[in-house]
DSSP file (Angstrom, degrees, kcal/mol; ACC not computed):
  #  RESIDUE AA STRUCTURE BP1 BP2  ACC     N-H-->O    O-->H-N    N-H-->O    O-->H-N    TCO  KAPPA ALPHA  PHI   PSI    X-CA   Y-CA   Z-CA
    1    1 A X              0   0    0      0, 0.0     2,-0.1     0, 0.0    28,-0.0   0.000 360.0 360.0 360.0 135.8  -15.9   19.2   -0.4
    2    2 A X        -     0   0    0      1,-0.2     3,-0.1     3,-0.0     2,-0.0  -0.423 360.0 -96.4-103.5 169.6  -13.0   20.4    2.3
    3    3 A X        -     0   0    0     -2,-0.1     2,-0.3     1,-0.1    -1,-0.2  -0.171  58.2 -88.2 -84.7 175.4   -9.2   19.5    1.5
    4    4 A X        -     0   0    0     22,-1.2     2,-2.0     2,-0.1    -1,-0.1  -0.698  38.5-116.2 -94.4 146.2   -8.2   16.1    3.5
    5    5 A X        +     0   0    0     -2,-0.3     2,-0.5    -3,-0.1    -1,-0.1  -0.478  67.2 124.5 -82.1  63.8   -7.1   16.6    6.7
    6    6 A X        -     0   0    0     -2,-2.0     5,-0.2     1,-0.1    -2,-0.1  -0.914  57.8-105.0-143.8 151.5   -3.9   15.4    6.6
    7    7 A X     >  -     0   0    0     -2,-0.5     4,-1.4     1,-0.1    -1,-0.1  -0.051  36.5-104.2 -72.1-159.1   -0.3   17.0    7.4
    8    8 A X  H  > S+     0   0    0      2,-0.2     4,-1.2     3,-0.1    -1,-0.1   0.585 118.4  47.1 -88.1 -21.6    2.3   18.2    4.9
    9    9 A X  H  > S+     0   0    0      2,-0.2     4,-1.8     3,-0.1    -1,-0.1   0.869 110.5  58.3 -84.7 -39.0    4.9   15.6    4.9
   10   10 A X  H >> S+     0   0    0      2,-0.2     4,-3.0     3,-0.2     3,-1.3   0.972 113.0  41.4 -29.6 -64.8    1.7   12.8    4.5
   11   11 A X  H 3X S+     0   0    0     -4,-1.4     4,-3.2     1,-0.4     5,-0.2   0.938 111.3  54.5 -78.6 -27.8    0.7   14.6    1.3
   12   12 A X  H 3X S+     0   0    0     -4,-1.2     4,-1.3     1,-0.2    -1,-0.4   0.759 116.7  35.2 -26.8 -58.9    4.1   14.9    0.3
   13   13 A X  H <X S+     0   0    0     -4,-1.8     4,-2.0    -3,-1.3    -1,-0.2   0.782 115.0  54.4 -88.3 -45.9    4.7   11.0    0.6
   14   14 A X  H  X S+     0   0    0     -4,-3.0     4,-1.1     1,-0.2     5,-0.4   0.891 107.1  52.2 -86.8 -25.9    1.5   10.0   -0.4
   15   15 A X  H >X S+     0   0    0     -4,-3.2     4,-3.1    -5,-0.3     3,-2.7   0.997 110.7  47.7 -42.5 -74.9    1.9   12.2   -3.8
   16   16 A X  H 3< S+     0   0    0     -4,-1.3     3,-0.3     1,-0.3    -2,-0.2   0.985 114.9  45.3 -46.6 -59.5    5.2   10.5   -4.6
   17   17 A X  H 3< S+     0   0    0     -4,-2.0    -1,-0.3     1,-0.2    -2,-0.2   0.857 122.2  37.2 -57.5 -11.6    3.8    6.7   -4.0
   18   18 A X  H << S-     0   0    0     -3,-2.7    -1,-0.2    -4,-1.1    -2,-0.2   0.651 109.6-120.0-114.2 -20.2    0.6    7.2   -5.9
   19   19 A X     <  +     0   0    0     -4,-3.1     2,-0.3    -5,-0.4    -3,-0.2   0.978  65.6 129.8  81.4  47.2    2.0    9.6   -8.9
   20   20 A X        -     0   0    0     -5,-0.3     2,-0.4    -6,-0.1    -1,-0.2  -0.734  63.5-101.5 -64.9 158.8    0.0   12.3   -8.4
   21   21 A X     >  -     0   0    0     -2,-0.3     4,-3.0     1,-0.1     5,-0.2  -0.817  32.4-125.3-109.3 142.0    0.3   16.1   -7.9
   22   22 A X  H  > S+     0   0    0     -2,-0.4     4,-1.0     1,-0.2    -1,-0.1   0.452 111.2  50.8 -61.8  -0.7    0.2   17.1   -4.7
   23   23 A X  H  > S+     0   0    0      2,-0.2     4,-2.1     3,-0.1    -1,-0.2   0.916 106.9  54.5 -77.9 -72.6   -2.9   19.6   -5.4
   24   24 A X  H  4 S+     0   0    0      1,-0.2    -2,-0.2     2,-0.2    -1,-0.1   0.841 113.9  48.1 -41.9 -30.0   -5.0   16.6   -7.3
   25   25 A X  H >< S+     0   0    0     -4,-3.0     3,-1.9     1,-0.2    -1,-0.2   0.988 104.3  55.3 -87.8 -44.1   -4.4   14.5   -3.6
   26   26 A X  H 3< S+     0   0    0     -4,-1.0   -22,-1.2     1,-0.3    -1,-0.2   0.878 114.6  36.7 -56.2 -43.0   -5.3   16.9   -1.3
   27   27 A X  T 3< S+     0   0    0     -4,-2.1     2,-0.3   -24,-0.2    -1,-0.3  -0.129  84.8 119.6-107.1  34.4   -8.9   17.5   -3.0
   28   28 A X  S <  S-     0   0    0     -3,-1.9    -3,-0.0    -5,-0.2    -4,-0.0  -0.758  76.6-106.3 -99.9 173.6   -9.6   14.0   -3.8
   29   29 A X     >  -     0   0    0     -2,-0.3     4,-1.7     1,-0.2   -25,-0.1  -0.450  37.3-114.7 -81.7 171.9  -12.7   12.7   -2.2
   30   30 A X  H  > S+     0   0    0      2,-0.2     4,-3.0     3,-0.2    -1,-0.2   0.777 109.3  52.6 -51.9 -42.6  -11.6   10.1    0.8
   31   31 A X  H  > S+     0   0    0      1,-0.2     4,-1.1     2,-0.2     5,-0.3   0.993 104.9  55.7 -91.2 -49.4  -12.8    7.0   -0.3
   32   32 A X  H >> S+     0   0    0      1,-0.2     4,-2.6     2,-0.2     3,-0.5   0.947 113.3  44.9 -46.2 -54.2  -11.0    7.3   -3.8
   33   33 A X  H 3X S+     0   0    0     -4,-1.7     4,-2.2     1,-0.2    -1,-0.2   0.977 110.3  54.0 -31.3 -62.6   -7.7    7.8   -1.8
   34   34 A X  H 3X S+     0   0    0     -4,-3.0     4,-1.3     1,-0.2    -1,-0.2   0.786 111.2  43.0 -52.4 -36.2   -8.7    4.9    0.4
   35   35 A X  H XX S+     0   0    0     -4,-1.1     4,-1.5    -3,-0.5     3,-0.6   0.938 114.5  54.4 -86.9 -54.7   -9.2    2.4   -2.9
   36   36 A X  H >X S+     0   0    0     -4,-2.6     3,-3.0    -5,-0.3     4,-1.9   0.936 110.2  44.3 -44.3 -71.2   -5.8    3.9   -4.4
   37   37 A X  H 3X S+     0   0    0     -4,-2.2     4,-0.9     1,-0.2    -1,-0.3   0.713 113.3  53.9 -23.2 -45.7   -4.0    3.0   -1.3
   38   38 A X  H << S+     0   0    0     -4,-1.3    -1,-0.2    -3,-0.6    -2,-0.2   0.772 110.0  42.0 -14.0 -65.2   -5.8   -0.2   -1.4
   39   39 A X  H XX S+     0   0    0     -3,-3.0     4,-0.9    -4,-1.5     3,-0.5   0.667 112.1  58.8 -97.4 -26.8   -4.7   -1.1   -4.9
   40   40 A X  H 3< S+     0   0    0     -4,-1.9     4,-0.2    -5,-0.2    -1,-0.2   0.681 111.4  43.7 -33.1 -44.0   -0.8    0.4   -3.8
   41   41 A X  T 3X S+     0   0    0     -4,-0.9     4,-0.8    -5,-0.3    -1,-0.2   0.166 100.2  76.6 -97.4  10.9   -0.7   -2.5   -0.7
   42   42 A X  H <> S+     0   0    0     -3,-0.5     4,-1.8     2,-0.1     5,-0.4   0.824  90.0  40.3-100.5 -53.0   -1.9   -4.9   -2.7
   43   43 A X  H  X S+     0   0    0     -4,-0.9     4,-2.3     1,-0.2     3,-0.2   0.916 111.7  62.4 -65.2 -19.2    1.0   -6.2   -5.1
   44   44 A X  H  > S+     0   0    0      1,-0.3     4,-1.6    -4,-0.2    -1,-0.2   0.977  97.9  54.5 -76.4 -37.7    3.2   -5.9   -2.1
   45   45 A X  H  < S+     0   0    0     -4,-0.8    -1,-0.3     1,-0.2    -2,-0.2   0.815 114.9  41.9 -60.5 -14.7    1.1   -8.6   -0.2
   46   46 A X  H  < S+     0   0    0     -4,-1.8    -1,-0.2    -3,-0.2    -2,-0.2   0.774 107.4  57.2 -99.4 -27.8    1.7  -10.9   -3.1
   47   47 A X  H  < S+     0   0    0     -4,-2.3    -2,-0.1    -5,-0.4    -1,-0.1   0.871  84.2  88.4 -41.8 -37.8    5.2  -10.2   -3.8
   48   48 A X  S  < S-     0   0    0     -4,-1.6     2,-0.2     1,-0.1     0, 0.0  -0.491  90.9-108.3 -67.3 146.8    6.6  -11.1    0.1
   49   49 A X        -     0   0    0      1,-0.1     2,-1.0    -2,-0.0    -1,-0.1  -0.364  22.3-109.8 -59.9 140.3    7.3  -15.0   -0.2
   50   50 A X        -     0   0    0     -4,-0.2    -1,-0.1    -2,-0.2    -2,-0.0  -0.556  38.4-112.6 -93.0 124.6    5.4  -17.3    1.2
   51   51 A X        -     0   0    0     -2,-1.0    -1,-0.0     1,-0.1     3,-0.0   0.182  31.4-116.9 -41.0 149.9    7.2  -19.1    4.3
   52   52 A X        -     0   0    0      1,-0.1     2,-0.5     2,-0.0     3,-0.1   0.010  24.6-113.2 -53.6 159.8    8.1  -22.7    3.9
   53   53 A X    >   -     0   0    0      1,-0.2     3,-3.9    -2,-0.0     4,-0.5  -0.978  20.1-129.9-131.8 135.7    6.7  -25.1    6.0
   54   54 A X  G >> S+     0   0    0     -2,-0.5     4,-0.6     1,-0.3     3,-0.5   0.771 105.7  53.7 -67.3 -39.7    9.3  -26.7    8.3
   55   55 A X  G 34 S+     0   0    0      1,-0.2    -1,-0.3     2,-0.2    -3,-0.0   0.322  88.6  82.7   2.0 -29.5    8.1  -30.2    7.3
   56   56 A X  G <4 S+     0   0    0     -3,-3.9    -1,-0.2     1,-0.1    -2,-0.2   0.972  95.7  30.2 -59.4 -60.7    8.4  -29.6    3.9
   57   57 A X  T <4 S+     0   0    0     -3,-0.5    -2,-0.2    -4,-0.5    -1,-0.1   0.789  96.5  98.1 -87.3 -34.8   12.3  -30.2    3.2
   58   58 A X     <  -     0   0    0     -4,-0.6     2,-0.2     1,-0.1     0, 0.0  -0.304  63.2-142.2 -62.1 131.7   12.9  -32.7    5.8
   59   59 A X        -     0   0    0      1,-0.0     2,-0.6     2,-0.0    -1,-0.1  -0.504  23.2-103.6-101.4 173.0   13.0  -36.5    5.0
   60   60 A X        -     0   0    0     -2,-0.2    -1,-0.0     1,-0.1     0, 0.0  -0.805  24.9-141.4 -98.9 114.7   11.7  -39.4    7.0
   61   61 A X              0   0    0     -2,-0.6    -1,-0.1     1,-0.2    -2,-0.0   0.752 360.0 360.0 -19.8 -56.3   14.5  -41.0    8.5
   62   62 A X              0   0    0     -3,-0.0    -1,-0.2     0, 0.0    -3,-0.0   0.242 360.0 360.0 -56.1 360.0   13.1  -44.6    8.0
């Protein structure tokens, strides 16, 4: 298995977001990267709020 092709500030970055040492990221296989990353984006998509719907707070005149 060859190191990941990827530059020095990448592994740098991706070390720090994942917890890892930058050795252990370089020679882990791709698709295990891909699934960390995955599971990394995932709470943030549930975190953002979800917009309001303009209809919601407004009352019926009548």
């Amino acid at each position: 298995m060859r190191p990941l092709q990827i530059s020095a500030d990448t592994a740098i970055k991706l070390s720090e977001a994942l917890g890892v040492p930058i050795e252990q990221l370089m020679h882990m296989p791709q698709h295990i990267l891909l699934q960390k990353l995955a599971e990394l984006a995932k709470p943030d998509t549930n975190s953002s709020p979800e917009p309001k719907s303009a209809h919601a707070d407004t009352k019926d005149p009548l």
